[in-house]
Every structure is written in C-alpha cells, then in structure tokens.
N, C-alpha and C positions, 0 to 999 in steps of 0.2 A: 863616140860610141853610139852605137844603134839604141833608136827609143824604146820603140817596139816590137821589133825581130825576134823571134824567139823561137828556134828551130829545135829546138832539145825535144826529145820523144813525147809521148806524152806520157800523162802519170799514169802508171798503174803500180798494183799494190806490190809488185815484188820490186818496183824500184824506190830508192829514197826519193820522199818527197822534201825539196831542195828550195828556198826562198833566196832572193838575193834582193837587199834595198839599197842602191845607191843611194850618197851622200846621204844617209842615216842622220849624219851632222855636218858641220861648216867650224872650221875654226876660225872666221871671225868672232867679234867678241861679241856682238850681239846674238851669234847664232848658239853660243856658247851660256849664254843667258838663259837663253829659251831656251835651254836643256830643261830646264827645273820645272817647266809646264808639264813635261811628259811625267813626270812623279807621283804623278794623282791615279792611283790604280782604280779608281771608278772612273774616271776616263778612257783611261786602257787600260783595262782589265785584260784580256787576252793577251797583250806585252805582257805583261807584268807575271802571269803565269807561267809564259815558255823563258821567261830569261829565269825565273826562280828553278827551272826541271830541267832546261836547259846548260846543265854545267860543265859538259866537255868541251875544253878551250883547243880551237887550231888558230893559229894568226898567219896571215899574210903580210910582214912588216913592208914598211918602206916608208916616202917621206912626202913633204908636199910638193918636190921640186921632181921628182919622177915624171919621165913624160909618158907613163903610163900610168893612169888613178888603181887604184890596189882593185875596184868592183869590175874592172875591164877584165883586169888579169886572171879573179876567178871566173869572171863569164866564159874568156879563151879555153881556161881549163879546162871546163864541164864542156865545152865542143870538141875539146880533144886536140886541140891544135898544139903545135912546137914551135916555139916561139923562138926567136933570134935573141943574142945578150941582152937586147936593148929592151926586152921584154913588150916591144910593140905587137901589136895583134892586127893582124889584116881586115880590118872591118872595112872599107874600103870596096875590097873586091866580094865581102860580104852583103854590104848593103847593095852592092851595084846587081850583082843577082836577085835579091829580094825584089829590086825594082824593075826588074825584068829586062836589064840587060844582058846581051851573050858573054857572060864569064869563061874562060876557056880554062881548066883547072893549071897551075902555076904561073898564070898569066899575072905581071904587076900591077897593079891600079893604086890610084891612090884620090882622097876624096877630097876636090874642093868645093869651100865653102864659101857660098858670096856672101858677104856684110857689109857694116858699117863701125870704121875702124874711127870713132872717135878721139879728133886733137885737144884733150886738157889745156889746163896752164903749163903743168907739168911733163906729161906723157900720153901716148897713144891708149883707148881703151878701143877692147874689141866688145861689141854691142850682141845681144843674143840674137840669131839670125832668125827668130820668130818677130824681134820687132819690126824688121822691114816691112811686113804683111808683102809679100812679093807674089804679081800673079805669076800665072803658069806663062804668058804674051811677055811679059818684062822681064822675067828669066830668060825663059830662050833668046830674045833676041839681044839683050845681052850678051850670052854667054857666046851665041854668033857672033855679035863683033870684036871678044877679043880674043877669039877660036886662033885667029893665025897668028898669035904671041904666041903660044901654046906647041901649036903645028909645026911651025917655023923649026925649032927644037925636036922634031919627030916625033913629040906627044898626042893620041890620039884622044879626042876629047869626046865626051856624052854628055844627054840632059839625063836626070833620071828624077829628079824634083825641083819644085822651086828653089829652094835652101840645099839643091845636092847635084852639084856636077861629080865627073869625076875624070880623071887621067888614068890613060895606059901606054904606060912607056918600060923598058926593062930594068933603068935607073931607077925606077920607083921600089924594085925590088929589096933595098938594104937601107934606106932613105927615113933614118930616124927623127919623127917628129912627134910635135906635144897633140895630146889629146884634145880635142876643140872643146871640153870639160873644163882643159887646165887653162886657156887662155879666153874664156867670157868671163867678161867685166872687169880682165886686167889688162897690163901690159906686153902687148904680143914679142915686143923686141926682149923681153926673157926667156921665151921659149924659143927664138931661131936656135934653127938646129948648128953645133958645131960637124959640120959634116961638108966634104967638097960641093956638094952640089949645093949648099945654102945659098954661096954666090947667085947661084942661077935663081933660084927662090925670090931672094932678094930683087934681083931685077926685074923679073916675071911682075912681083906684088906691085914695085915703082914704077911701070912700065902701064898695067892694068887700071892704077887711079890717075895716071897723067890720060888714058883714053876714052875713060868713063867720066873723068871731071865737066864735061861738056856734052855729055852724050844728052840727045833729046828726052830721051827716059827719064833722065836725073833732072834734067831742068823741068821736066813734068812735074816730077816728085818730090819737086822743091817747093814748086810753088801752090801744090796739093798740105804741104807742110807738115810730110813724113818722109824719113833716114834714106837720103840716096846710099846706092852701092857703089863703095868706094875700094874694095880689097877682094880680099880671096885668101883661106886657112886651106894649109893644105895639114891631114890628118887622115891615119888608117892604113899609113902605105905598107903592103905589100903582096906575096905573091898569095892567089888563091889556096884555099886549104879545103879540102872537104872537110863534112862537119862528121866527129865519131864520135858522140854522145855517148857518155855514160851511163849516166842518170836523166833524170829532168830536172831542169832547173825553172824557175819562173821568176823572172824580174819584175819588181816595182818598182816602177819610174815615179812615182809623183814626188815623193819628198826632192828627189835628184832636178827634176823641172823646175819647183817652188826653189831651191837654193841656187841653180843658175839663175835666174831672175833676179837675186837677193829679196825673195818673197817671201818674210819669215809668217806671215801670217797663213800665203797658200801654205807653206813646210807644215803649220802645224792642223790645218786642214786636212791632206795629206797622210796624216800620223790618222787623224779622226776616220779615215775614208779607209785606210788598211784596217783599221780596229774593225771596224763594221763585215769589210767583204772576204777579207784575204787571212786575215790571223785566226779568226773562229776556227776554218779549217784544217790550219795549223795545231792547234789544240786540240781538235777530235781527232786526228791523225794520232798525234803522241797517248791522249787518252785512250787508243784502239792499240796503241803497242807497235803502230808502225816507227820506223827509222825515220824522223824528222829532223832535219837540219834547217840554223836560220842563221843568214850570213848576211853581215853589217860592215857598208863601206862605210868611210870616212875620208879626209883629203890625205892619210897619211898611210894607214894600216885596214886592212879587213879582219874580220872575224868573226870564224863559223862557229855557231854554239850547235850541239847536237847533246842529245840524252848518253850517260854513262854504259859502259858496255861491258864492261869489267870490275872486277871487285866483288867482296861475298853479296849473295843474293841478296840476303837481308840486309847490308847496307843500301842495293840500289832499290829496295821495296822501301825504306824508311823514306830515302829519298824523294819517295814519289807520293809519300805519305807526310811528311812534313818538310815541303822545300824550301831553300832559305829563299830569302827575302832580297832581291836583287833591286836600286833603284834604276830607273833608265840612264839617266844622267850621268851616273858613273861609270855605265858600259861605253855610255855614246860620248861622252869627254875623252877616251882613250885611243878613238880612232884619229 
C-alpha cells in the first residue's frame, strides 16, 4: 500500500471530511496490551470525543489471512476503483505514476519490492525494506543486474525508488497477491499466491537470491555490516484505474509505520502526534456540523464511525449533548 499518495480532492466544506488510520491496532499480544494506554482521555482527549459522538457504525469485515488488509480496500474505495474478486487494488500501477513513470491507463504493473528475506531457525522472515537503508547507486544497479530474469519472461522492468521497482507485463493483470503489509516480519511462504503463475514467482524470487548472493554490492554491505538484498515481494498487481474520487479522504500513516516495525512505543508516539495535529480538526469539523467520518483499520476488519443522521432531532441533539463514554481499547480490540 502507498505511504503517502493521496490523490483524493481536497477538502472542501461540501464534501465529507474523511480520516482513514492504518493499523489503528495489531493483534499481537503485546500490541493488544497497549490498547489500555490509549484509555487515559487526558491523553487523547480529542479520540476520546469523536469516538463518544461518533456512533454510526459501518464495518468492512474480513480476516487476517486476506491478501488485501481491510484500510487498502477502503482507501480503493474512496478512489473509486472496481476491484476484481480477490479484492486486490492496483497500487502498483498507482504508485508507479506518482513516481513519475509513463502509466498508460489499463496497462498491468505490478510492484516489486527488494529486501532482506531473513532464514530463522525455523522459517523465512521478510525484513521491512526501510531497513536495508538502500541508496539510490545500489538499487539501480541491482535491479540492472537482475533486469534479464525479468525480461527474459517479456516483463518490462523500471526504477522508480529505492525500495520500488516495478513490472509491466499483461500477466500481471489478474495476478493475486498479498499485500507487502501482510507479509513484513513474517513468513512469506504463507502468502505465495495459489494462482498458475506462482510457479513463475517462485523461480523468479530463487533465481534473484542465487544472483545477488555474490554480487559485489552485497559483499560491500556485508562487510559495512548492514542487510544484503536477498529477494523481491511482488505486490499491487494490476491494471491502471483512474482515480474517481468521491470524497476526500486523508490517510494517517504513522501508527501503520510504528507497527510494521513492531515499534509499539513509535505506535503509541504516533497516537500522541495525531492527538496534537490531525484530530483537533476533526472535532471542530463535527463541532461546526459538518459530515465527519473516522475510519479504523485493523489486521482483520475496518470501521467508519460517522455522527447519526437519522432518528427524532431531539434524540440526535441529546446526543451531542451528553455522549456516551466510549473507551479506545474496546473500539480498537475489535479490528
């Protein structure tokens, strides 16, 4: 999923003003813990107001094993796209536009990601591709040398960042794979995709660390004693979409950064740095009577909370005159 893209309109007063916070929560059991810090409404105070006024429930269900995370799917939604069964979202050939490649509209793309797929005792982990610190010199020429794996196959390759290749091929068109969300800091062999062209994936990824394991780069970066690139996540595929915005939406990244890391401390940083800049706004928006909506991923479900818009007046004025009492913990436990 894109960090920081955010092509939705901008706000103005006749449209809803729209929040979206990835990974709100983690269901690890530590992350699950540290629910109970958000609880203190002198901390956050502004949470703690819009989830009390806030009490129209919409859900986005689904699970942790989706290879789409529930905050992608509403992101797709508010750009307006149509999405395939498999509910993947063409970020891919979204991002590759934003970095100023020529996107040609239904063209396939799909976005690899170079890393470092670390071998356990046990099992492969995939390492977040901010820690390789990768220049702009050691990407590229990388990604030149292993260009004619790629090519060979009729795929046509680009740089477009350190941490962002991408393919365009037409195969990549229908090409169900997991979110590069769903597979940092676990087991990538969970999310190969069951799908005929895995095969090819598979070889591609085995093919790319039997020709990197020696590459002068890596033995530079070895012996500088930081994470050679060893792999490649392919994630995002498919065909271009225009974007048809609805509304605006605006995305908060940092809690969703802090928990791919497993940084529960950045996460609750994070929480502190939205209280401050993002949620005030939020609250004078609702206090002004506009249509605010605030929507909470999780690894399983999303869900928008928006003010009531129906029911006798005098219930929705009481409402807003004595709100209940919502703690965070028990919103963000349910994602």
């Amino acid at each position: 999923m894109p960090a920081t893209v955010n092509d939705t309109p901008p706000d103005t007063l006749d449209r809803p003003l729209h929040v979206l916070i990835p990974w709100a929560a983690g269901l690890a059991d530590d992350s699950v813990r540290a629910l109970a810090q958000l609880d203190d409404a002198a901390r956050l105070p502004h949470l703690h107001q819009l989830l009390s006024r806030l009490t129209q429930q919409t859900w986005h269900h689904g699970d942790e094993y989706t290879l789409t995370p529930p905050h992608e799917a509403l992101w797709s939604q508010a750009l307006g796209w149509t999405l395939p069964p498999s509910g993947q979202a063409p970020w891919a050939a979204h991002l590759a536009r934003a970095d100023g490649l020529p996107v040609a509209e239904h063209e396939a793309w799909g976005l690899l990601t170079p890393g470092h797929w670390y071998m356990g005792r046990d099992h492969l982990t995939v390492l977040h591709p901010d820690e390789l610190q990768l220049s702009e010199a050691e990407s590229r020429a990388l990604l030149d040398a292993v260009r004619h794996l790629f090519e060979s196959e009729g795929w046509t390759l680009h740089w477009g960042a350190p941490t962002r290749w991408y393919a365009c091929h037409d195969t990549l068109a229908d090409l169900p794979t997991a979110s590069l969300d769903r597979v940092l800091g676990r087991n990538p062999d969970v999310w190969m995709p069951e799908h005929p062209q895995a095969r090819l994936i598979r070889r591609l990824q085995a093919e790319v660390q039997m020709l990197l394991y020696q590459h002068p780069i890596n033995d530079e970066r070895s012996e500088r004693g930081v994470f050679t690139v060893n792999s490649f996540w392919l994630s995002g595929c498919g065909r271009a979409q225009p974007i048809q915005a609805s509304h605006s939406l605006q995305v908060l990244d940092g809690p969703r950064q802090a928990l791919l890391r497993a940084d529960l401390d950045a996460w609750l940083a994070a929480w502190d740095a939205l209280e401050r800049e993002a949620l005030p706004r939020l609250t004078e928006a609702l206090q002004a009577g506009r249509d605010v909506r605030l929507s909470l991923g999780g690894e399983r479900h999303a869900l928008t909370l928006s003010a009531p818009t129906s029911g006798p007046w005098w219930q929705r004025a009481m409402a807003r005159l004595r709100p209940r009492q919502v703690l965070p913990s028990s919103v963000l436990q349910s994602l």
